[in-house]
N, C-alpha and C positions, 0 to 999 in steps of 0.2 A: 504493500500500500504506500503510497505518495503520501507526505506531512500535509499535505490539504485534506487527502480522502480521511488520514486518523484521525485531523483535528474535526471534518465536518459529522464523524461520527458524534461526536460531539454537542454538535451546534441545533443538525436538522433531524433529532432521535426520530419524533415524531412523522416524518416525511419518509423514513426510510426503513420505518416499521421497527426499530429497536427501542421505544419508550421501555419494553417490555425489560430489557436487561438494564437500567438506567437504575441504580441504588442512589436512594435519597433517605436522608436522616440520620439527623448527627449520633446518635445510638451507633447503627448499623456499620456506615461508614468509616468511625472511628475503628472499629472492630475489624473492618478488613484491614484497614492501615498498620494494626495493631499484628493483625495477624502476618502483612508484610516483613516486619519487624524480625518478628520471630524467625521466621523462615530465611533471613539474611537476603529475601527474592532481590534477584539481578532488574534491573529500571533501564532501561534507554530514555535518555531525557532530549527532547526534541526545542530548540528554540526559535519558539515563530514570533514573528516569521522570518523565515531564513530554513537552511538547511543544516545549519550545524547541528552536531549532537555527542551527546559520551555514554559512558555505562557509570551507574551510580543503587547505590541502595540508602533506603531509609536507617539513617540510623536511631533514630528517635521522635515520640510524640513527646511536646509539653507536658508538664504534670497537670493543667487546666485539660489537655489533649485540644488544644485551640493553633496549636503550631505544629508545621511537621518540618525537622530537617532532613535534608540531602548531602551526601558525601557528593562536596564538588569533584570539576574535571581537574586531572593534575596540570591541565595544561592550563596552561596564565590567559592567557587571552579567550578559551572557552570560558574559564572561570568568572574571568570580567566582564564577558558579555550575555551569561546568563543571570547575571545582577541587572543588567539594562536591556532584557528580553521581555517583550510585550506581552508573554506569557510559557510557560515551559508546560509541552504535553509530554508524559509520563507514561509509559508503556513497560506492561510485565506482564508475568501470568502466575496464575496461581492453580494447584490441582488442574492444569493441563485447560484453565479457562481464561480466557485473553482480558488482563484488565489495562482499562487505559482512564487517566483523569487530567484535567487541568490544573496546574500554580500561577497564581498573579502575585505581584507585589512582591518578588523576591527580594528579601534583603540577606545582609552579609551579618551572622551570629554562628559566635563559635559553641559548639557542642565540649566543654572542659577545655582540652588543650589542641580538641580538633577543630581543624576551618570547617564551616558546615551553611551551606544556601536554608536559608528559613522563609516558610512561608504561612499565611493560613490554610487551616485542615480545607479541604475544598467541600462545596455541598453535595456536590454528587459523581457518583465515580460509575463507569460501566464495565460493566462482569459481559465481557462476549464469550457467550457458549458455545458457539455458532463454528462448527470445526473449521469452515472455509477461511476464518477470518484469519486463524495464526497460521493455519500449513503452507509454504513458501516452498516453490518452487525451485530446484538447483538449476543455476546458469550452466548452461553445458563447458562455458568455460572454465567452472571450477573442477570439474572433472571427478567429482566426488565420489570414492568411494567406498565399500563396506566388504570386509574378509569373511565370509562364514568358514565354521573350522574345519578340519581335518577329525572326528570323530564318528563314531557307529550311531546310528540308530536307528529302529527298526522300521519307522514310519518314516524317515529318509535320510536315504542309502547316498544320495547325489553328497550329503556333507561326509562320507570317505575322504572324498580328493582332496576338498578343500576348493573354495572359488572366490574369485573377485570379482562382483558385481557393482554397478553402477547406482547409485543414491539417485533416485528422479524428484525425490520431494523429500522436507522433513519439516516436524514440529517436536514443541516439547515432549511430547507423549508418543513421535513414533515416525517411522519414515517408508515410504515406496522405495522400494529394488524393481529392478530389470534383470533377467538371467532366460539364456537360451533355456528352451522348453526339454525336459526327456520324462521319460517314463517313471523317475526318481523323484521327480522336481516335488515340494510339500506341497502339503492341502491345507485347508483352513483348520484353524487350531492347533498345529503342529505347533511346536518350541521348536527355536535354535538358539542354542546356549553356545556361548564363549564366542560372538561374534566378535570382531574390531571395525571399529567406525574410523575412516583414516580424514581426520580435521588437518585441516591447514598446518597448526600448531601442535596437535596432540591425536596421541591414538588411544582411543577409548574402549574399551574393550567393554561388549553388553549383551543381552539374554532378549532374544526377541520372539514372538508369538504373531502367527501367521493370522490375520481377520479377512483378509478378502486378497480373490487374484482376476487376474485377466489376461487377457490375451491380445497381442498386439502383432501382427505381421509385419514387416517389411519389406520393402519396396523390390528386393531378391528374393521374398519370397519365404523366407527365413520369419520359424514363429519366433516368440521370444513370448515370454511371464511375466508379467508385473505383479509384484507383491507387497501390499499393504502390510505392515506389520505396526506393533505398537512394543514398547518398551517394557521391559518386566522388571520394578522395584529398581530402576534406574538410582544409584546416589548421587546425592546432592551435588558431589563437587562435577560428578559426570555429565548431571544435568545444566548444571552454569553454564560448563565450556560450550554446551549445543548451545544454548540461549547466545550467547557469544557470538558464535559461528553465524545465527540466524539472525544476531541483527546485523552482522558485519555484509551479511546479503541484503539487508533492506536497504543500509548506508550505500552502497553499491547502486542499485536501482533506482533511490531518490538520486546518486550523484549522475545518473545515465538516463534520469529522466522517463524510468521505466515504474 
């Protein structure tokens, strides 16, 4: 999504038929914020208008819960200019659901001996459920891919060899593969344990469960699988680095204008 489309989610809930996931009420809201908190959730902070943006986490509410701060960018000049940003949109997710909110009136207050962006608690935040909105397509230039292992097992036999297949989508909670079709290939609800996810920066190693496949030909002729998978008890630190990875594709997209 373009910082227009996340911020208009925003703007035009009503017109776009998402009133429905729009949390309003200082009870409520605090409570997701709170629960932010806890979970240490990774933020991409957007400053509009403009394109710039960082990764950031809540480090804390006020003890009123009337303020929330932000771990600034370490870079100097994002830093200064999200003090003078006509509003900063906030994007995470939480249990695999896309939360996004707006900050006005950032000011500069440090959290003890941390620097820390403060602002007030917002009134409404939106919980997108809606699986289409986080799953992110991989550029074919990133060329991303995923190791299934080299192990037995009895419902499939194709992870013997061992294969390197191609990442066609991912989100928090799971990602599409492509792999040449055989008589091997899994079926819905199979496991593949001990897979590795090959990130830019890091290899991740993780346990995936089949939900749906399909079938795609090609232009020789040649079938090929696509398989939906979803993530099994994924860890924390495993799951930041995806998050990481997937916004460092949306920064991509907004800078290409895609």
């Amino acid at each position: 999504m373009s910082p227009q489309t996340n911020d208009r989610l925003l703007v035009s809930l009503q017109e776009d038929g998402l009133e429905e996931f729009l949390l309003r009420g200082n009870r409520q809201v605090r409570q997701l914020l709170q629960e932010l908190v806890r979970n240490h959730s990774l933020i991409s902070v957007h400053l509009l208008p403009g394109s710039l943006s960082f990764l950031s986490t809540i480090l804390t509410l006020s003890d009123d819960e009337e303020w929330i701060f932000l771990d600034p960018s370490p870079n100097e000049t994002i830093y200064r200019r999200s003090l003078k940003a006509e509003r900063l949109l906030c994007i995470t997710q939480l249990n695999k659901i896309r939360i996004q909110f707006r900050l006005h009136n950032v000011v500069e207050i440090p959290v003890g001996n941390h620097p820390a962006l403060a602002a007030p608690v917002p009134n409404e935040v939106l919980r997108l459920q809606r699986r289409d909105a986080f799953r992110l397509q991989v550029p074919l230039s990133h060329n991303l891919k995923c190791v299934l292992p080299e192990q037995e097992n009895e419902h499939a036999e194709f992870r013997k060899k061992g294969i390197e297949v191609s990442v066609i989508d991912i989100s928090a909670g799971g990602l599409s593969m492509e792999l040449p079709i055989s008589k091997t290939s899994p079926s819905v609800g199979d496991r593949i344990i001990g897979c590795h996810l090959k990130l830019p920066d890091h290899l991740i190693k993780l346990d995936l469960e089949v939900r749906n496949h399909g079938l795609r030909i090609l232009a020789n002729g040649k079938q090929m699988l696509r398989l939906g998978c979803s993530f099994i008890s994924l860890p924390t630190q495993s799951a930041n680095q995806i998050q990481r990875y997937i916004y460092q594709i949306e920064r991509e997209m907004r800078a290409n204008g895609t």
